[in-house]
C-alpha positions in Angstrom: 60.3 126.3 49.7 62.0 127.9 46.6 61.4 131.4 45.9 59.9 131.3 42.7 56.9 128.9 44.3 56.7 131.2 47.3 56.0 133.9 45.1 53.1 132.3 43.3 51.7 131.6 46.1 51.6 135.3 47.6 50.3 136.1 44.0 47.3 133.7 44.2 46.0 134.6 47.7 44.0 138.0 47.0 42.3 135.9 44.7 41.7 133.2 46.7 39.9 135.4 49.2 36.4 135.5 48.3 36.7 131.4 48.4 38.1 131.3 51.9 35.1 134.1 52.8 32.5 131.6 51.2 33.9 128.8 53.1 32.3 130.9 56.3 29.6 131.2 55.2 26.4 129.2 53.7 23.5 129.7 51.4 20.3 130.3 52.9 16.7 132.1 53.0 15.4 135.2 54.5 12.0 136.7 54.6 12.2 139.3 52.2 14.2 137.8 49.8 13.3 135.2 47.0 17.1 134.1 46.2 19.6 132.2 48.2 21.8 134.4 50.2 24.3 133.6 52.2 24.5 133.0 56.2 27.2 133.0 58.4 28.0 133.4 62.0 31.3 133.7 64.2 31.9 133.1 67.8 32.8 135.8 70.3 33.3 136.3 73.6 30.9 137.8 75.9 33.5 139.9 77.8 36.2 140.8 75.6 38.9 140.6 78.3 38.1 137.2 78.7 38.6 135.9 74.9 38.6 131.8 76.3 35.8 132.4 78.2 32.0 132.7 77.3 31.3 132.4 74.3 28.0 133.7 72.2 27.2 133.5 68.4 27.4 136.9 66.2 25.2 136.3 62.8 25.2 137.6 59.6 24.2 137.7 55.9 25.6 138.4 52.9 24.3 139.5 50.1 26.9 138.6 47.5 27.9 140.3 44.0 27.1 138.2 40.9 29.4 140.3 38.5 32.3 138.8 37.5 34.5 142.2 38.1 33.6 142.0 41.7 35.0 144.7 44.0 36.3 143.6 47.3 34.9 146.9 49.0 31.7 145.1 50.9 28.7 147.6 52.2 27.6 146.9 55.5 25.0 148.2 57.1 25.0 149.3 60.4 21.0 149.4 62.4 19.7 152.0 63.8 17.4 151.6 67.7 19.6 150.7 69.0 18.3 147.4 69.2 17.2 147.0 65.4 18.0 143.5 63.8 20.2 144.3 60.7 19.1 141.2 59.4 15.7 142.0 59.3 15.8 145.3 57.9 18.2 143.7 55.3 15.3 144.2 52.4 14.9 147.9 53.3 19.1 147.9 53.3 18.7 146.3 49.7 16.1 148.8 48.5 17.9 151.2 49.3 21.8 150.6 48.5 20.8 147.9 45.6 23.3 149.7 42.9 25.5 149.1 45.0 24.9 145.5 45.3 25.6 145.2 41.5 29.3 145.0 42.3 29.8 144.9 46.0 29.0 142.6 48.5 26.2 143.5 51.1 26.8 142.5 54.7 24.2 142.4 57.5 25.4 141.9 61.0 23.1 141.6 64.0 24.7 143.6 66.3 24.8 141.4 69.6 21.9 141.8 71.8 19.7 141.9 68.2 18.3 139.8 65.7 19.9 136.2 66.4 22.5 137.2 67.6 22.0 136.6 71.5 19.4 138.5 71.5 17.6 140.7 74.2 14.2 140.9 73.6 11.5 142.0 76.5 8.1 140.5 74.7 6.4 142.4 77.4 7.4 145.8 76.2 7.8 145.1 72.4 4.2 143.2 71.9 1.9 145.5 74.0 -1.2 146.1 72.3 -1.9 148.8 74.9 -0.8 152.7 75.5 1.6 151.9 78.3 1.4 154.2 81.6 5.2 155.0 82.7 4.2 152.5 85.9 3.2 149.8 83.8 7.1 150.6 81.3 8.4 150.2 85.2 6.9 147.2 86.0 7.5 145.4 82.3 11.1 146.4 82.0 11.8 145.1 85.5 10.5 141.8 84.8 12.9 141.9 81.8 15.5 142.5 83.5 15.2 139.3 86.3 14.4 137.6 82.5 17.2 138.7 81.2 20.1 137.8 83.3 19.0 134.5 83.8 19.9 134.0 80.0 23.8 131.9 79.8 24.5 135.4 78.3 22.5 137.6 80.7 25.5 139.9 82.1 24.5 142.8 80.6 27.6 144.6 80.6 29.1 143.5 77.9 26.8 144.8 74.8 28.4 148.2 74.8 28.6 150.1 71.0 32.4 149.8 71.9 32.3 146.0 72.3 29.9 145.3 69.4 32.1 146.8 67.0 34.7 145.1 68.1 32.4 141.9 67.1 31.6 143.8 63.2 35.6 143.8 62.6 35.7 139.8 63.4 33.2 139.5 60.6 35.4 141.5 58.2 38.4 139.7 58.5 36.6 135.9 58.9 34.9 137.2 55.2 38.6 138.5 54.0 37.4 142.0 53.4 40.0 144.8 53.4 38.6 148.1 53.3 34.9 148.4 53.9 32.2 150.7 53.4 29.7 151.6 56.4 26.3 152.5 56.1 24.8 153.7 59.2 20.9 154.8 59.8 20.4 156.9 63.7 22.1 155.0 66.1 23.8 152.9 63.2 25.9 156.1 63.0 27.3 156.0 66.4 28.2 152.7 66.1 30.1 153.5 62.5 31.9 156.9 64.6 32.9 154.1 66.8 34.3 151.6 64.3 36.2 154.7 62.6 38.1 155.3 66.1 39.0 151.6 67.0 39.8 150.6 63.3 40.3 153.7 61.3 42.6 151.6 58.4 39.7 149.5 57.6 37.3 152.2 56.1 37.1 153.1 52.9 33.7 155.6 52.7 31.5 156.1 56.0 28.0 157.5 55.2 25.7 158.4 58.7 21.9 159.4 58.2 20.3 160.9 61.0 23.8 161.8 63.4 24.0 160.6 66.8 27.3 161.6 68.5 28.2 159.7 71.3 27.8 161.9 73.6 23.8 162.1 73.3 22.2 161.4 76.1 18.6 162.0 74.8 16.4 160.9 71.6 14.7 164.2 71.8 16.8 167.1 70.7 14.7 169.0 69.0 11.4 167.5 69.2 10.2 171.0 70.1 11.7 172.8 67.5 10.3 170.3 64.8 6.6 170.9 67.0 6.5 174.6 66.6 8.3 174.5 63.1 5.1 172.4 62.0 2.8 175.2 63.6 4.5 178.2 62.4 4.2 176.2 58.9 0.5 175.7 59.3 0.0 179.2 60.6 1.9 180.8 57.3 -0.7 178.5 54.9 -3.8 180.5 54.8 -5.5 177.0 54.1 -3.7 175.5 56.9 -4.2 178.3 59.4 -8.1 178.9 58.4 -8.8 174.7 59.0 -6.6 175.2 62.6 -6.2 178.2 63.7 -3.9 178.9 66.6 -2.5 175.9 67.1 0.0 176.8 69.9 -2.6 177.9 72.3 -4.3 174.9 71.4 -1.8 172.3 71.9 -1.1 174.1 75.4 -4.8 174.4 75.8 -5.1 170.8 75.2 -2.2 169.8 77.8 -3.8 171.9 80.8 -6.6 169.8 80.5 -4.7 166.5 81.3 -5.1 164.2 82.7 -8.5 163.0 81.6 -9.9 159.4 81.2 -10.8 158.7 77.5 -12.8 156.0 75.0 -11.8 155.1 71.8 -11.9 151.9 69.4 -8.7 150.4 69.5 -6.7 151.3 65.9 -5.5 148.2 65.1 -7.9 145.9 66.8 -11.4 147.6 66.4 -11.9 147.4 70.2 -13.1 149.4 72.6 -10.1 151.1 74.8 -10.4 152.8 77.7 -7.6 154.6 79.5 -6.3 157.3 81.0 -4.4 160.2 78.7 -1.9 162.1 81.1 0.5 164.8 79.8 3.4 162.0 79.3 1.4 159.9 77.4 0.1 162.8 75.4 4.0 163.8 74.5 4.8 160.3 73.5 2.4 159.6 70.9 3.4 163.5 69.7 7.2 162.4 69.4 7.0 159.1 68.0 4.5 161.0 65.3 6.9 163.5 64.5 10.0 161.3 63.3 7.7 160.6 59.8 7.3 163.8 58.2 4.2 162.7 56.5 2.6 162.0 59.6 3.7 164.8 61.0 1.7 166.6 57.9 -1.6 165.7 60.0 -0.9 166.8 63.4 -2.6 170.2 62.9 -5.9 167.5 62.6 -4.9 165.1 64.9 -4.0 167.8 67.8 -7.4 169.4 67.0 -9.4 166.1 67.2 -7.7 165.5 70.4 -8.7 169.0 71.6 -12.5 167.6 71.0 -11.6 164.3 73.2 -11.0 162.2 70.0 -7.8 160.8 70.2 -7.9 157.8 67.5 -6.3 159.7 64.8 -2.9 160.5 67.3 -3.1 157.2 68.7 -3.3 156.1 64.8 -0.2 158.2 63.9 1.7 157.8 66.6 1.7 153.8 65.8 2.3 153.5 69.2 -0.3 150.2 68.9 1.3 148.6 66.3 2.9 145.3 66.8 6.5 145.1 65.6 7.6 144.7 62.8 11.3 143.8 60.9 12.7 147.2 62.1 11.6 146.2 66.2 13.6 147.5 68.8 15.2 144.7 70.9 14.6 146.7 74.0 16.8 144.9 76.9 20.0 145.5 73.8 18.6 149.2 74.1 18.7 149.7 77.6 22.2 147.6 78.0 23.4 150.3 75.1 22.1 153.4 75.9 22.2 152.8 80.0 25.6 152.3 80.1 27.0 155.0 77.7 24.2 158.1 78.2 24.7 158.2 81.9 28.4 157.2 81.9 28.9 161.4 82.1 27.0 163.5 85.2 23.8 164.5 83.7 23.7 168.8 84.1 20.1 168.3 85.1 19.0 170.9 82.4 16.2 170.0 80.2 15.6 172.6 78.0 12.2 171.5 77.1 8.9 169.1 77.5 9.9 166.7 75.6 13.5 166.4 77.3 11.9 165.9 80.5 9.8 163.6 79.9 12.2 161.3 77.5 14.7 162.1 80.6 12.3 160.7 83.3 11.9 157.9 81.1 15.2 156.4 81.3 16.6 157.5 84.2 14.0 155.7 85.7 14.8 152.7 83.6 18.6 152.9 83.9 18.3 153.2 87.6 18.1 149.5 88.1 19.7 148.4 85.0 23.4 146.7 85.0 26.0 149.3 83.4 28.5 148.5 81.0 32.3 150.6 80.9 32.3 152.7 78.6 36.2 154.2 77.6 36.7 157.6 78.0 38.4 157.5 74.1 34.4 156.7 73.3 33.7 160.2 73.5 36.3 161.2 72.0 35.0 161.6 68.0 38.4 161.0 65.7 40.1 163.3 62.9 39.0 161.2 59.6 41.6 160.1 56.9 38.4 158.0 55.0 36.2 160.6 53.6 32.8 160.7 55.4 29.3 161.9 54.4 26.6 163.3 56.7 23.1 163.7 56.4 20.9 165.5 58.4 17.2 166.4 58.4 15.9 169.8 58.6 12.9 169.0 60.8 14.4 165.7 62.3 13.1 165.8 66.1 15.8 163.1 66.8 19.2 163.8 65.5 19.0 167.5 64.2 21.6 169.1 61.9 23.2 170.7 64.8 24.5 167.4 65.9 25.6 166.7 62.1 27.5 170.1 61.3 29.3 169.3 65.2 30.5 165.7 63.8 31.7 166.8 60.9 33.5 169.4 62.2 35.2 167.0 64.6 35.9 164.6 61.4 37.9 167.7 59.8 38.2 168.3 56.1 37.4 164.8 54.9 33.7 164.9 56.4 31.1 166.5 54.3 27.9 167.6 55.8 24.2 167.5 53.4 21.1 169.0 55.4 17.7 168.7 53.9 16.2 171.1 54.9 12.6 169.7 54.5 13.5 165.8 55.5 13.0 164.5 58.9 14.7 161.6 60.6 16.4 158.9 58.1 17.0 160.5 54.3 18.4 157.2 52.8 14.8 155.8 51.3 14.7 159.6 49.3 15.4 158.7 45.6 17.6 162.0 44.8 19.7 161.2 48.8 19.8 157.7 47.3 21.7 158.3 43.9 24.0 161.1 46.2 24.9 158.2 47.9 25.5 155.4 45.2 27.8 157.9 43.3 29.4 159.0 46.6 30.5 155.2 47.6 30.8 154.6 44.0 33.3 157.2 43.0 36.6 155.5 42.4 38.9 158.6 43.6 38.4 160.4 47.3 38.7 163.6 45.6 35.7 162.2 43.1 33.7 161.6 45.4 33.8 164.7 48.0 32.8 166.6 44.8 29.3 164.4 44.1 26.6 166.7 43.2 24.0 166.9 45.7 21.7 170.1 45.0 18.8 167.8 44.1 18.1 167.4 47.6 17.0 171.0 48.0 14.1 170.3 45.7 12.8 167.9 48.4 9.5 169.4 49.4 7.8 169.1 53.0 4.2 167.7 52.8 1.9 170.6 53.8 0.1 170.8 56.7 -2.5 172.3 55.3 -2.9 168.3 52.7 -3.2 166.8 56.6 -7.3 166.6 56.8 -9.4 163.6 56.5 -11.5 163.9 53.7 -15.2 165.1 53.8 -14.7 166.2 57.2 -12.3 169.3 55.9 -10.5 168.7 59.6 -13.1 171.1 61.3 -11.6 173.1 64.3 
């Protein structure tokens, strides 16, 4: 071929791209969204080492750029659980990075295990209507499990964080991205730390909201710190403290005098439940309140209700009868995921506090009979960053605390930059100021532009007060 032609052609393939990445995928309709997006999907194999072997289907979406100046620089978006589908949280993802959208492509991948992409759903566990006793979680996630591995793609090994990225980087090249931008929400951050160490020249920006380092073993850090935080708040509001007074003694109080059986109209379907409140179902509904620091604004009435026998406004908070919804947890993905890689270490067998114990008895009793994946030693391992990387914490998160941020980003070195809000809880992006921080952070054209974004609006972020948390005309009596 002469040299002049070759050239041409080596001219005309950046642009040529974006048609080869619409070729793989095509348009198509998701709840959520009234406009054709675009669906594709790429074929991977179930164990990596066996690349002519298994096969099973990874899906995505794209949510493509309409202006004409289109930068090649896609977002994806990286679910949290894990188990979330990040194809049906895709309208949240839009909500919230929708600026971004304006120039940049959008990319949803159900991580494998989620979503449509061979997916690992226990119905059993997900669609209880009931407060499940740790027996009947026993009984349900075994029955899963025999479910499970009769599936074509039922070796549960092989939907490790390490292999799923692994499956996010096929995407990216099959759509002709070079650099990308990641966007990952609570465990969405692991899996972005983990993409950053196995293919560190294709990111451009990394944000993480709500930190979880790989070597977490437990989705209860600080639920105790954020529990007295909330009580020592309470107790510094004289309107707060007058309506519940005490409230230490009187969660303790309340604990002693479990296990006790209890009746109450179901929340969601207005009928009568009976069952029996022990100390570890008590702690559940109390931890899954306290990632929502609005709910967490009406423990001080809820606890005090519950310390009268009435425990529909808990049960109401907690959501812990709510039916899924887009942001489910596929929960045989989350036990394949967080088996494998939270006991791939020696546990110390140090608990530092209720919450850990419990959450601790949880799984190990879970991962005892599940099927581990390997996880590499290098997983642990968390990289020196050449991409520039944002963190956010919340102050009162009782999931991923700022601890676990300020450690990251320490690892990261001098390209990570660490925001607490000191008044958020878990998951900052939905904020409007932590939104526009991150628009103009991905946005900025330079590195050095960006690590200089203004953030001090997210000090002004206030936490709802305890003392707001009452139900109206009842004044939350003690």
């Amino acid at each position: 071929m002469p040299k002049h032609i070759l050239l041409r052609l080596l001219c005309l393939l950046p642009a040529a791209l974006p048609a080869l990445a619409q070729a793989a995928t095509t348009s198509c309709r998701i709840p959520d969204f009234p406009q054709e997006v675009r669906c594709g999907r790429i074929q991977r194999p179930l164990n990596p080492a066996q690349p002519d072997g298994k096969k099973i289907d990874i899906h995505y979406v794209v949510l493509p750029s309409q202006d004409r100046n289109k930068l090649q620089d896609a977002v994806f978006l990286l679910a949290g659980g894990p188990g979330q589908s990040a194809i049906k949280v895709a309208g949240w993802g839009q909500t919230a990075l929708s600026r971004l959208n304006r120039r940049r492509d959008l990319v949803f991948v159900d991580q494998r295990g989620t979503g449509r992409s061979a997916p690992l759903q226990c119905p059993g566990l997900e669609n209880s209507a009931e407060v499940l006793t740790q027996e009947q979680n026993d009984k349900l996630s075994a029955a899963c499990l025999q479910d499970l591995q009769r599936l074509p793609y039922g070796d549960l090994r092989y939907f490790t964080t390490s292999i799923s990225v692994q499956d996010l980087e096929a995407v990216r090249l099959q759509e002709g991205y070079g650099k990308i931008n990641l966007v990952g929400a609570s465990y969405g951050t692991r899996a972005g730390l983990e993409y950053l160490r196995q293919y560190p020249q294709a990111v451009r920006r990394l944000v993480l909201d709500g930190v979880v380092p790989p070597s977490m073993r437990l989705p209860a850090a600080d639920a105790q710190k954020a529990l007295l935080a909330l009580f020592a708040d309470c107790a510094s509001q004289p309107a707060c403290n007058k309506l519940y007074p005490d409230l230490a003694r009187r969660w303790k109080s309340l604990q002693a005098g479990l296990p006790r059986k209890i009746e109450l109209l179901h929340p969601r379907l207005g009928q009568p439940l009976k069952l029996e409140m022990t100390r570890d179902i008590l702690l559940g509904l109390v931890h899954k309140t306290l990632y929502v620091p609005a709910n967490v604004a009406a423990l001080p009435y809820a606890l005090t209700q519950a310390g009268q026998g009435n425990y529909a406004a808990l049960l109401t908070l907690s959501g812990a009868t709510v039916l899924p919804g887009p942001a489910g947890i596929a929960y045989g993905m989350h036990f394949s995921v967080w088996c494998a890689e939270a006991y791939a270490r020696p546990d110390s067998g140090q608990h530092k506090d209720e919450f850990e114990s419990m959450m601790s008895d949880m799984y190990a009793r879970t991962c005892r009979q599940w099927p581990r994946g390997e996880v590499p030693a290098a997983f642990f391992d968390i990289p020196r960053s050449a991409s520039p990387v944002l963190l956010l914490s919340g102050g009162i998160d009782p999931v991923t605390p700022t601890r676990h941020g300020a450690a990251v980003a320490q690892a990261l070195g001098p390209q990570a930059r660490h925001i607490s809000v000191e008044n958020a809880g878990h998951g900052l992006l939905m904020h409007g100021c932590v939104r526009d921080v991150v628009y103009r952070y991905l946005n900025a054209k330079e590195d050095s532009e960006a690590q200089k974004v203004d953030a001090a609006c997210v000090r002004q972020i206030p936490r709802p007060l305890a003392w707001q948390a009452y139900v109206a005309g009842k004044e939350g009596q003690p």
